[in-house]
N, C-alpha and C positions, 0 to 999 in steps of 0.2 A: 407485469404481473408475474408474481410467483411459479414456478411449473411445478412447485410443490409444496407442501401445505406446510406452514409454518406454524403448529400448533400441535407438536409432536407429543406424543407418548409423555405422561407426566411422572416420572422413575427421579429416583434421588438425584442421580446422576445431571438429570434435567435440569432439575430443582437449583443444586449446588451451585452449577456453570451457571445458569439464568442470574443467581445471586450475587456471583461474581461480576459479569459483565454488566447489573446496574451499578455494582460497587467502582466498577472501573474505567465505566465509557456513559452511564448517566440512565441506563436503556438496555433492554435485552439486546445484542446485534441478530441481526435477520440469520444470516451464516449460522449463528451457532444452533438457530432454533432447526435449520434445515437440514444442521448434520447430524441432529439429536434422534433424528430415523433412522443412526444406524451409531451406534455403541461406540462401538470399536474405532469407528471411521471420527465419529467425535473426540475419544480418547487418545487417539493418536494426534488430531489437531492440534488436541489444547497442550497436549506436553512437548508439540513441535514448536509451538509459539509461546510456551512459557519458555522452550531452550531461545530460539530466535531472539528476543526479549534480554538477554546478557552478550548477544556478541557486539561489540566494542570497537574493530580495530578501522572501521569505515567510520568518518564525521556523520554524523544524524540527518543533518542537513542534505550532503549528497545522496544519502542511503532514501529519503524521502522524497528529492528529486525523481533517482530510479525505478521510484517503486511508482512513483505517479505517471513518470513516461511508458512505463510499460503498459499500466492499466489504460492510459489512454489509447495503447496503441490497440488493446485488447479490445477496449469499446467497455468498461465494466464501469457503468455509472457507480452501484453501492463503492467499489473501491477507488471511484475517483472522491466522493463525497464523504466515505472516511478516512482516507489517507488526505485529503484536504483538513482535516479537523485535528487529527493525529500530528502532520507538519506545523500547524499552528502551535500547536501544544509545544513543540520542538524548539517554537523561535521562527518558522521560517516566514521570512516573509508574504504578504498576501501576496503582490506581485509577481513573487515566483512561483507562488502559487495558481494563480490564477491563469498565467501566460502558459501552462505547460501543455497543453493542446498544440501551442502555435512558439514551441519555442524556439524555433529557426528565424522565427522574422521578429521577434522579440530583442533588446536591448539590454534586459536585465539582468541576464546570468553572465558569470565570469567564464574565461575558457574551459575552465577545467567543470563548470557545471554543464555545459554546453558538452562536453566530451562524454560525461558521465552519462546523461540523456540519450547521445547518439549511440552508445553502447547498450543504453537498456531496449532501443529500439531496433538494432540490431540485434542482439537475444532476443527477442520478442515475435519477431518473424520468421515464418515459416519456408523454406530453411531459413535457419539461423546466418546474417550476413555480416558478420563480426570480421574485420579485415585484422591482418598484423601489424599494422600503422598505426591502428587508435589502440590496439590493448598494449603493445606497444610504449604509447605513451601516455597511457592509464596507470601501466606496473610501474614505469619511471617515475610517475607527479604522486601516486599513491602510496607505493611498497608492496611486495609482494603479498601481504599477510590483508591488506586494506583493498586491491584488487578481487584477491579469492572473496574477501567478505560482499562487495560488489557483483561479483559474477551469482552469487548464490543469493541473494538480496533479490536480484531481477530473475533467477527460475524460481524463486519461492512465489515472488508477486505474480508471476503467470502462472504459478498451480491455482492461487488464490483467486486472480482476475477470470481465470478460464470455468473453476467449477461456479462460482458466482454468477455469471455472464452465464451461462449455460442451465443454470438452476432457473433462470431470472428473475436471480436478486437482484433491486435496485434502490435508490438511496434513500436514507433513513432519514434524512434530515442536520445528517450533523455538521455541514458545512455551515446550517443558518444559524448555529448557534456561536459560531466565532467571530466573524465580526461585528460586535457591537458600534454603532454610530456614535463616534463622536457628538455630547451635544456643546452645541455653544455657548461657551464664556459667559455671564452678565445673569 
């Protein structure tokens, strides 16, 4: 449940952003109604993740991985349950989607996804336990320019997973809306 009310002050401001995110995600998102209690704290979101939104030099795919192993590691359902729907949208598959709680005993990711995850969960913890061995050979497999975009990828997702988690927000539903069943042939 909520720790706070998601039925914020009704200001243009409100109004616009509400408008946009059913334009964009189908749905008001919870987040945005909860930041809408403080202006500024809203204002500065949306134009940090309209910027977020053109950086480029990280594949989607890994950057999607990251962002799910950290929320996992954070505990932030709403951000497991839209960054599940969000990755979908991307291509990724449900499998690597769905294994990222338990992607150590999991099969389906390649080394370098498997690398990318163990670095977001090492950023993720308190202290932070990121060794020189895997960034190491993150900056080698990725490039410098696609590393930094990685390391800033996983503290964006823990500002996001932490005030989330902490507000408690929790998920909206948008994971049920991607997989459609298969029906059978005939």
């Amino acid at each position: 449940m909520a720790r706070i009310s998601l039925d914020p002050p009704r200001t243009l401001l409100t109004r616009l952003t509400s408008w946009y995110s059913k334009r964009a995600y189908g749905k008001v998102i919870d987040p945005l109604l909860a930041l809408a209690h403080n202006r500024r704290v809203l204002m500065t979101d949306s134009r940090f993740e309209m910027s977020l939104a053109r950086w480029n030099r990280l594949e989607p795919g890994l950057k999607n991985l990251a962002e799910l192993a950290s929320a996992a590691a954070i505990g932030c359902s709403w951000c497991m349950d839209f960054g599940y729907w969000a990755s979908r949208r991307h291509g990724t598959p449900h499998e690597k989607l769905q294994d990222v709680p338990r992607w150590r005993e999991s099969d389906v990711y390649t080394p370098l996804e498997r690398d990318v995850m163990e670095y977001a969960e090492a950023m993720t913890a308190t202290p932070p336990t990121v060794d020189d061995e895997l960034a190491d050979r993150l900056r080698g497999r990725l490039g410098e320019a696609a590393f930094v975009e990685l390391t800033a990828m996983v503290a964006v997702e823990n500002f996001r997973s932490r005030i989330n988690a902490a507000l408690g927000l929790s998920s909206q539903g948008f994971k049920d809306t991607c997989d459609v069943p298969v029906r059978p042939a005939g």
